[in-house]
TORBADO-320611 format. One line per 5 residues: number of its first residue (from 1); for each residue x, y, z of N, C-alpha, C, O. Coordinates in steps of 0.001 Angstrom, whole numbers, plus 500000, padded with zeros to 6 digits. Layout:
// TORBADO-320611
NUM> X Y Z X Y Z X Y Z X Y Z  ...
// end
This chain:
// TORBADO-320611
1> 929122 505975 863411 929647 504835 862659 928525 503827 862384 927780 503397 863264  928455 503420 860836 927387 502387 860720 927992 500888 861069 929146 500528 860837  927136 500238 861571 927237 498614 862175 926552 497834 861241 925340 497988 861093  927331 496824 860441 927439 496143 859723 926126 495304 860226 925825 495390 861417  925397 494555 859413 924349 493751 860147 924538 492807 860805 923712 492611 861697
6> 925753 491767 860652 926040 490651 861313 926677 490998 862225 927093 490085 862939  927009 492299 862584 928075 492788 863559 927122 492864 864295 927455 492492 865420  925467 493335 864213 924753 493956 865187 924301 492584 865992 924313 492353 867201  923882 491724 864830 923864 490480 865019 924580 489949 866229 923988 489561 867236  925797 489952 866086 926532 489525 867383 927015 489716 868349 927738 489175 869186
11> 926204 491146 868017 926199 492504 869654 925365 492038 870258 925395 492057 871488  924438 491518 869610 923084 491286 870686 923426 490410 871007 923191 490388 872215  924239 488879 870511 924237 487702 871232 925308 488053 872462 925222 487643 873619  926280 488870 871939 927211 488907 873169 926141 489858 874320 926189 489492 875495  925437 490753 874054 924430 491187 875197 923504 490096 876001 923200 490278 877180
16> 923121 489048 875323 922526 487908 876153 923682 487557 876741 923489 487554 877957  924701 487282 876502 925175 486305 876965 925988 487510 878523 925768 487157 879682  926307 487996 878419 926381 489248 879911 925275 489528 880555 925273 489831 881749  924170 489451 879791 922887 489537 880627 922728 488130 881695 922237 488416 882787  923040 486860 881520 923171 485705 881943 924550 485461 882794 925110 484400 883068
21> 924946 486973 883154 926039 486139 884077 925933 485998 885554 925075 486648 886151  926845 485094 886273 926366 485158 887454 926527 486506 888348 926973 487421 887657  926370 486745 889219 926225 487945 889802 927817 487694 890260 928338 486605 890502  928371 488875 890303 930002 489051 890855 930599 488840 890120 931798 488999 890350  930231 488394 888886 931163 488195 887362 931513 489200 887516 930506 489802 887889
26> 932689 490189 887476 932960 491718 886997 933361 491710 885554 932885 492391 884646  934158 490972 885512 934625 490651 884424 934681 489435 883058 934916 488264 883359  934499 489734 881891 934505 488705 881349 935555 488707 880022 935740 489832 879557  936199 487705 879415 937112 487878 878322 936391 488026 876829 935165 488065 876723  937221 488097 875776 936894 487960 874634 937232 486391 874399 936734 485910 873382
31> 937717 485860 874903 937761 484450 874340 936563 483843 874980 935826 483145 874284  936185 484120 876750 934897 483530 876928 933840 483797 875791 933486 482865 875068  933396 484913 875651 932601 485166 874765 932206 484671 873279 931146 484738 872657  933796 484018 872873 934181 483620 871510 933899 482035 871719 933505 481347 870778  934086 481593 872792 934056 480080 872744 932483 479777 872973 931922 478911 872300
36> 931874 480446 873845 930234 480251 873888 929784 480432 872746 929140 479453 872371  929855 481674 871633 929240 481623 870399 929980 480522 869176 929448 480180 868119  931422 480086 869714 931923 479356 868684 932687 479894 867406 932750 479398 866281  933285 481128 867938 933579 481989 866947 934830 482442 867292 935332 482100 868363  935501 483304 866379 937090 483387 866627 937181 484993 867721 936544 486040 867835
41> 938263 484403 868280 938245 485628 869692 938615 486892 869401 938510 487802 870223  939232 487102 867806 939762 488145 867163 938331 488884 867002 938134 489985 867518  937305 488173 866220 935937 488525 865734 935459 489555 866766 935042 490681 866492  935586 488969 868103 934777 489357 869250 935824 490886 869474 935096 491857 869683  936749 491106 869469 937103 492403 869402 937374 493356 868726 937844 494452 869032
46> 936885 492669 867198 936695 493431 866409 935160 494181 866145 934829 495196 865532  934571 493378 866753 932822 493547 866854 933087 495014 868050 932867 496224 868002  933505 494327 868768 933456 495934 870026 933980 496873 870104 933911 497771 870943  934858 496692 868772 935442 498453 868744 934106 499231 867581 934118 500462 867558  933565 498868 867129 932070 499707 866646 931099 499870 867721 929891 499770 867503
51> 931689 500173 869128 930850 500880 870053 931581 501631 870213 930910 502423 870874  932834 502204 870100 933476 503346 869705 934320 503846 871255 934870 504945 871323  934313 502933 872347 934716 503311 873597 935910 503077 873884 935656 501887 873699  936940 503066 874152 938236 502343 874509 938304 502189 875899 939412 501694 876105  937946 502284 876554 937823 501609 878610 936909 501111 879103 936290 501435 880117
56> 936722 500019 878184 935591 498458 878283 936137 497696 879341 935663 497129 880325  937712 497899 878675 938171 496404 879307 939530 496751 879586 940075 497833 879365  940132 495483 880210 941420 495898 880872 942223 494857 880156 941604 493918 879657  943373 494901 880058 944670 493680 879558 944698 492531 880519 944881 492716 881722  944559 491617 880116 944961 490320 880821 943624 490700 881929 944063 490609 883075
61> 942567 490980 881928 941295 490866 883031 940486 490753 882449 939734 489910 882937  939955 491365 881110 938846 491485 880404 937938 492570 880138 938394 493713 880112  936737 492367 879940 936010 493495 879459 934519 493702 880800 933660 492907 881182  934834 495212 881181 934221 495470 882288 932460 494860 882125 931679 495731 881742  931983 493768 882334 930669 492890 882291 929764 494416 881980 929667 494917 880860
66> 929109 495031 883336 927882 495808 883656 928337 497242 882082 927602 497562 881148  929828 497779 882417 929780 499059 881301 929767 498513 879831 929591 499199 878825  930015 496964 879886 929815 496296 878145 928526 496343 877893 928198 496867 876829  927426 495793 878830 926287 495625 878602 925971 496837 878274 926112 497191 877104  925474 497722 879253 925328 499345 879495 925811 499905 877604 925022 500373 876784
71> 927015 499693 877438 927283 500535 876006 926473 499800 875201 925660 500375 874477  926591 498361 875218 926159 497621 873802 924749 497919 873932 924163 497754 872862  923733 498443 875232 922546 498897 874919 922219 500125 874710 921125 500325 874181  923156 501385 875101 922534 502402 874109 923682 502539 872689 923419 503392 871841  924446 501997 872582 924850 501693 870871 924204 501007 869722 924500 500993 868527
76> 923149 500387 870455 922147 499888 870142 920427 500035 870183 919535 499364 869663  920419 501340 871127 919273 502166 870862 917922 500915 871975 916705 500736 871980  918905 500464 872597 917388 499291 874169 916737 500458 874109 915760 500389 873362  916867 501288 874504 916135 502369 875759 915126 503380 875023 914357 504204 875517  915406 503014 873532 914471 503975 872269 912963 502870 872413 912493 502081 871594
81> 912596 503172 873559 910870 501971 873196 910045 502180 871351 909580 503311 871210  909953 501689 870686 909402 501664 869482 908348 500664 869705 908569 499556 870195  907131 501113 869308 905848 500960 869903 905582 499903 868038 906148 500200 866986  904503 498642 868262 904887 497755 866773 903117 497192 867131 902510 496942 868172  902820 497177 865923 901507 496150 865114 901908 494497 864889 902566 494157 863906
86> 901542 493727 865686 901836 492385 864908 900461 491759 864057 899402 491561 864652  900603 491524 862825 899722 491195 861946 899832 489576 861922 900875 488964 861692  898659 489033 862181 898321 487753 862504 898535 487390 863591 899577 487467 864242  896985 486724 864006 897419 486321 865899 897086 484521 865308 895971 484001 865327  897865 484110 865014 898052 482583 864518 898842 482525 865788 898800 483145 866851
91> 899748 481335 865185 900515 480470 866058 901885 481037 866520 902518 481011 867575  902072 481560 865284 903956 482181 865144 903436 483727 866102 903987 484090 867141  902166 484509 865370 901673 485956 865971 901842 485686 867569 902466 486407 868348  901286 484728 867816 900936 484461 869455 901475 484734 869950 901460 485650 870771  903010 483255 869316 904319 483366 869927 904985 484534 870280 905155 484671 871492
96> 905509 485623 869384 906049 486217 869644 905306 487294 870467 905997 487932 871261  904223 487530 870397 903292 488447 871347 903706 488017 872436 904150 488825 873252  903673 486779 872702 903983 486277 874093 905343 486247 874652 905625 485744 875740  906537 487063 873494 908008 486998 874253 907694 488475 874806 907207 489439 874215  908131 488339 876127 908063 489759 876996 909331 490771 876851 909455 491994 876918
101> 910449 489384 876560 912078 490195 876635 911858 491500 875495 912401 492597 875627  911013 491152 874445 911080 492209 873338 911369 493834 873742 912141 494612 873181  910588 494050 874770 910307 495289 875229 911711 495633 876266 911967 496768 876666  912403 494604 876542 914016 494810 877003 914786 495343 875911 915703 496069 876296  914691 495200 874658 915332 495570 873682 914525 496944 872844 914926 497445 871793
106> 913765 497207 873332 912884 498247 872550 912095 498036 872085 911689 499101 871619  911142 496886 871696 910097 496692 870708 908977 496726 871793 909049 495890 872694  907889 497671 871783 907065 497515 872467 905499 497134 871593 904897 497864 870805  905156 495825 872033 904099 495297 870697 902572 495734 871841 902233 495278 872934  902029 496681 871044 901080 497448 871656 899617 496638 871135 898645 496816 871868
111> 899416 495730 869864 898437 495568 869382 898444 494640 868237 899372 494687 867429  897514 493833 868114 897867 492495 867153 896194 492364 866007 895073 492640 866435  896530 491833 864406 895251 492414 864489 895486 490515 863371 896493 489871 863078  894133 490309 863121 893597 489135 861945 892675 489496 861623 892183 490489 862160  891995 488774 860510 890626 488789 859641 889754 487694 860378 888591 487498 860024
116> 890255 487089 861261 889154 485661 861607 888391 486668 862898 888713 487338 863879  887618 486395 862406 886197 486957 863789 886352 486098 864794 885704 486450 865779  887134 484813 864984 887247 484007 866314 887938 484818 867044 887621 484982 868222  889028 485488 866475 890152 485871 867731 890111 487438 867304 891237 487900 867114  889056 488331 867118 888855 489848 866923 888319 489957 868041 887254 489380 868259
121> 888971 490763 869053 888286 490929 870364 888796 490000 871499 888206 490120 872573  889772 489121 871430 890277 488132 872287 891492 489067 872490 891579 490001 871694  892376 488955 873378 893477 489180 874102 894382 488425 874177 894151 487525 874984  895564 488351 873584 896667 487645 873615 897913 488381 874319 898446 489357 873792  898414 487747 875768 899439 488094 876519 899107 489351 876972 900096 489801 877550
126> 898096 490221 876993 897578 491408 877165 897420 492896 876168 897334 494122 876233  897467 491538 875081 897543 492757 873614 895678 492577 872436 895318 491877 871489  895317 493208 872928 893975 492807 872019 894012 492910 870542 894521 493821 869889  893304 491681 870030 893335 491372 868798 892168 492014 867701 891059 491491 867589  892507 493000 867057 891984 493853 865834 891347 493505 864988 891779 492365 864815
131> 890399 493692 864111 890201 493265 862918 891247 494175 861930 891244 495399 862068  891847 493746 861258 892970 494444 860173 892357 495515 859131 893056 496099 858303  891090 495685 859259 890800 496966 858887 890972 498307 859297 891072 499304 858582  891000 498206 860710 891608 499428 861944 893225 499673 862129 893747 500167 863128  893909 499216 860934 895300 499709 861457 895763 500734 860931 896774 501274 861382
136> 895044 501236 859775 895304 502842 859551 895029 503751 860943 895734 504494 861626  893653 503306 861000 893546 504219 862441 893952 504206 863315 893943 505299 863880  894628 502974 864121 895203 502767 864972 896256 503409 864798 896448 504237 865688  897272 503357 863760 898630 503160 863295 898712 504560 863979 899488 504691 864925  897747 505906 863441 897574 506560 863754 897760 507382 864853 898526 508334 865000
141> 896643 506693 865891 896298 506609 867356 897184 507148 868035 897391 508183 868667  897879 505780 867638 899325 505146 868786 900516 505953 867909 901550 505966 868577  900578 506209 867417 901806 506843 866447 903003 505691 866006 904196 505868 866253  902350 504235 865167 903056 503419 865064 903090 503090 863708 902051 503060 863049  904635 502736 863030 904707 503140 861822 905624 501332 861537 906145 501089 860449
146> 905645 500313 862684 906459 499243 862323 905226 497855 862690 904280 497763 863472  905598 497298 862078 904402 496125 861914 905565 494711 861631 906516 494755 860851  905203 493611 862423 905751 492339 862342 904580 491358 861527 903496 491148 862071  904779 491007 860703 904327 490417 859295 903901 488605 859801 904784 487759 859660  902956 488322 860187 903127 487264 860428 901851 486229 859843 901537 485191 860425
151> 901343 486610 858871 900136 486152 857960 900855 484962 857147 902070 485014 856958  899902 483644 856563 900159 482990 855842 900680 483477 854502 900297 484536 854004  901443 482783 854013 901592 483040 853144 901323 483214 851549 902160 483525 850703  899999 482945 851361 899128 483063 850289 898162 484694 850479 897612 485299 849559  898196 485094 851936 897697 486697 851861 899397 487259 852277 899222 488144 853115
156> 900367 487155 852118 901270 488265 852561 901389 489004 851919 900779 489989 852334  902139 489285 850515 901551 490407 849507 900749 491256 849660 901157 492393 849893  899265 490980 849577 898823 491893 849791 898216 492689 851178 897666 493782 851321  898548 491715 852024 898350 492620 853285 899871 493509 852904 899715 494539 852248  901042 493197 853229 902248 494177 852944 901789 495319 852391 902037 496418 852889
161> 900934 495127 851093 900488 496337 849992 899379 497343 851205 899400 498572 851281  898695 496632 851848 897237 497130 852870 898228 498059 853914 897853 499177 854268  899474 497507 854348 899953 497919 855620 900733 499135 854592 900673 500325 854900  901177 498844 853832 901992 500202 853061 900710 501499 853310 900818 502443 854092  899625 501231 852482 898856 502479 852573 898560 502648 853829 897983 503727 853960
166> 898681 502093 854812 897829 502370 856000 898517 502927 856589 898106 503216 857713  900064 503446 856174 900584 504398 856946 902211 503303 857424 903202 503796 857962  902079 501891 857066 903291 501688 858111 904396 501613 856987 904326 501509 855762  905520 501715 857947 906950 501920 857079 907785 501304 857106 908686 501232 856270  907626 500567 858352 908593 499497 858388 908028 497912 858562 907258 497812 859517
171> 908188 497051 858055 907974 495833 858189 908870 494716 858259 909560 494470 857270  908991 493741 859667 909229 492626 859691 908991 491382 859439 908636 490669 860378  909122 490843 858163 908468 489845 857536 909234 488340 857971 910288 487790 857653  908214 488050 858772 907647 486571 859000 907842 485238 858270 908357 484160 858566  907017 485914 856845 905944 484992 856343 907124 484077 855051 908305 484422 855011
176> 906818 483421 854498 908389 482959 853638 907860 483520 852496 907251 482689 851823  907872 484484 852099 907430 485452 851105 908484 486464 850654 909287 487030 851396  908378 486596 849474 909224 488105 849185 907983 489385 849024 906999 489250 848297  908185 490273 849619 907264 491320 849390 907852 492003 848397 909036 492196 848120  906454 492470 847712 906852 493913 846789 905931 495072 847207 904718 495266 847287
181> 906869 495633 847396 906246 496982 848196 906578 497975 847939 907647 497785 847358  906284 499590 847986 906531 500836 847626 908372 500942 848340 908809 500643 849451  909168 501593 846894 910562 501789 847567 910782 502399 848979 911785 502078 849617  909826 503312 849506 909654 504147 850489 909213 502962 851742 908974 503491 852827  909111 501761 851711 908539 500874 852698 909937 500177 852814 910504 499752 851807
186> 910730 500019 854649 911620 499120 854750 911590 497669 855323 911307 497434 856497  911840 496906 854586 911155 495362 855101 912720 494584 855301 913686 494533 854540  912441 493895 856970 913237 493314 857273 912850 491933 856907 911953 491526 857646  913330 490845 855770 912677 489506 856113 913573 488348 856844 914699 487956 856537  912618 487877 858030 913510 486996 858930 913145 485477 858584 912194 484777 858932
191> 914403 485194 857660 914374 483692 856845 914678 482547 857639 915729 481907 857648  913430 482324 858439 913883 480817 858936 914217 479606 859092 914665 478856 859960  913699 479597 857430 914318 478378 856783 915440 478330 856266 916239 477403 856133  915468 479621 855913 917418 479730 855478 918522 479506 856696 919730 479325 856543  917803 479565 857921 918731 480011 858984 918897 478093 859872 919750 477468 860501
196> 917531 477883 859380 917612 476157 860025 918593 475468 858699 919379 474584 859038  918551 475881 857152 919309 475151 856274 920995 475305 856782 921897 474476 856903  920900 477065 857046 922511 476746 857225 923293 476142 858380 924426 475667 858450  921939 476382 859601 922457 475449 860585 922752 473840 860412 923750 473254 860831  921890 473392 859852 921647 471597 858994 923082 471224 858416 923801 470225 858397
201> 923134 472623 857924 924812 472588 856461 926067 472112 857563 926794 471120 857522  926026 472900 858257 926713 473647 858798 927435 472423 859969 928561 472428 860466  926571 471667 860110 926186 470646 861661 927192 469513 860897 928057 468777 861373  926575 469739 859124 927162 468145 858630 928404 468397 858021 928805 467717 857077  929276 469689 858689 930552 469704 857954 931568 469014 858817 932730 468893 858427
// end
């Protein structure tokens, strides 16, 4: 069964939010879950029947905490490690080099690359920084075909175009850019300004 994107969306938040419970929680409801995200309690069980299980949860007790987590991570593919290029070790590159949880969810960021000769050869969080001419070969190497996009935005274009030939296929774009890229290239773009506008909207209703 395919999972809608906002559905996956709110698989993962309901997975933080079971990951954060106290210990001896066994159980938790769909309305807990609905009132922490702020969302309707119907939503929340309609989201969990696209893990396809029916003995999550019990009537009037809730939904078994440890086997919710457990499904919502291989329905969700945690345990598939996918090995990733982050392009630009700037400020935002750093950042996320430096979230560790990534690799709880599968993203394992093996290698980070820029054009500035200051930080080619420096180490960030324990990921050494490339010159962006080596990611064909690398891409290679390591057998890595997904790259997180995190270049200014006056080179994103055409690095996107550099990372297409160099072998990668998937891209997470960063940068506030629209890429144009070969149909055969899949680009996720994560709009953060769209996501702070609708929060802003959203705050002043």
């Amino acid at each position: 069964m395919n999972i809608p994107d906002k559905v996956l969306n709110r698989l993962s938040l309901y997975h933080f939010i079971l990951d954060d419970l106290r210990e001896g929680e066994q159980y938790i409801s769909s309305k807990k879950i609905a009132e922490l995200l702020n969302i309707d309690n119907s939503q929340v069980r309609k989201d969990l029947k696209y893990l396809g299980s029916s003995d999550l949860g019990k009537c009037r007790v809730g939904y078994d905490a440890k086997k919710l987590k457990k499904t919502i991570e291989e329905k969700l593919g945690f345990k598939q490690q996918r090995n990733a290029f982050i392009i630009g070790a700037g400020n935002l590159g750093s950042a996320l080099a430096k979230y560790n949880s990534f690799k709880d969810y599968g993203l394992n960021i093996v290698a980070m690359f820029d054009t500035d000769t200051k930080k080619i050869g420096s180490f960030i969080n324990g990921k050494e920084v490339f010159n962006v001419t080596k990611v064909a070969t690398l891409a290679t190497k390591m057998k890595v075909d997904f790259a997180i996009l995190t270049v200014p935005r006056e080179n994103a274009k055409t690095t996107a175009n550099y990372l297409a030939g160099a072998g990668i296929k998937n891209i997470w774009n960063f940068t506030p850019c629209i890429l144009d890229v070969p149909k055969d290239i899949k680009v996720w773009n994560e709009n953060l300004i769209g996501s702070f506008l609708q929060f802003t909207n959203e705050s002043q209703i």
